[in-house]
C-alpha positions in Angstrom: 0.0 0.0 0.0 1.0 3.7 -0.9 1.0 4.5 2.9 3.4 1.4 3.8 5.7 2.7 0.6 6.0 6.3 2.4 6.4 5.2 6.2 9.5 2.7 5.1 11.4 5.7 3.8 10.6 8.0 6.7 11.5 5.2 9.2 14.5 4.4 7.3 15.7 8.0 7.4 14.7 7.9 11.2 16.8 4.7 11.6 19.9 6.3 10.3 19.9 9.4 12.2 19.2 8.4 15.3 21.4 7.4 18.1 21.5 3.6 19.3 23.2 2.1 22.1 25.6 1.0 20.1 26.5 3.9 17.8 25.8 8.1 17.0 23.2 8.8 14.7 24.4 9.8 10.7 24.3 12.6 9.5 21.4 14.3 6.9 23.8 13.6 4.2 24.7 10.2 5.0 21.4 9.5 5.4 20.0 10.7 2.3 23.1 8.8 0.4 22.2 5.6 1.8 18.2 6.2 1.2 19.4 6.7 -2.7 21.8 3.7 -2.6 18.4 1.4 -1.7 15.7 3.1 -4.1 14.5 0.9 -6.2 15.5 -2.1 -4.4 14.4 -1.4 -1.2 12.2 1.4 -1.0 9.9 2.9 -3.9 11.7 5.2 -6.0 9.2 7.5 -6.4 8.8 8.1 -2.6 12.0 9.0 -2.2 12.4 11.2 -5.2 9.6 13.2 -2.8 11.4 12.7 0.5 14.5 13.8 -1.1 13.1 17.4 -2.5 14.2 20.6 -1.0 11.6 21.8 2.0 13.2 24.6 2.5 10.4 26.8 3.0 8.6 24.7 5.6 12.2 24.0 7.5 13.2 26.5 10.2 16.3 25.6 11.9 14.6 25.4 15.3 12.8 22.6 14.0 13.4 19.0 15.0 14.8 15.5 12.6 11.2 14.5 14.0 9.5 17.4 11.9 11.8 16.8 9.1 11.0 13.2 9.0 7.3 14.0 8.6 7.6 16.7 6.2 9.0 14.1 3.8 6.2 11.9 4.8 3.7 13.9 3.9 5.4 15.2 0.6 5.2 12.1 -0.3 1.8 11.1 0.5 0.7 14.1 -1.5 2.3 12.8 -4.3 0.9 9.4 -4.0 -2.1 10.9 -4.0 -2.1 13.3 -6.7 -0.6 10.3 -8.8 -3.4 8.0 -8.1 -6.0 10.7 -9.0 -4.7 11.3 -12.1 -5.1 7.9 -12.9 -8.5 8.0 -13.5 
């Protein structure tokens, strides 16, 4: 489902930047590097063409990754749904 497709890339960018027991969180840029790596085999290539688009005017550096995550998210869901419409 189209909601599954845009939850794994948020969760995977969550994954990567944030901190574990066992290790520091990545960076944005790693994170986005590694997200690109997997498109098409692991996550839908569309949603992260979406996730990967410049936000720049809803991001405010006081902002959280949290806010950032669902940002993408939501991009992306708007996509999916536009896309789907236009379908018809």
């Amino acid at each position: 489902p189209l909601h599954a497709r845009i939850m794994a890339v948020a969760d995977t960018y969550d994954s990567i930047t944030s901190s574990r027991a066992y290790r520091a969180g990545r960076s944005h840029e790693i994170a986005m590097a590694e997200i690109a790596r997997v498109s098409g085999a692991q996550l839908d290539p569309s949603m992260v063409d979406v996730f990967a688009r410049p936000q720049s005017f809803l991001i405010r550096p006081a902002k959280t990754k949290l806010y950032l995550v669902l940002v993408g998210a939501c991009a992306a869901l708007l996509y999916g749904a536009l896309f789907l419409l236009s379908s018809f």
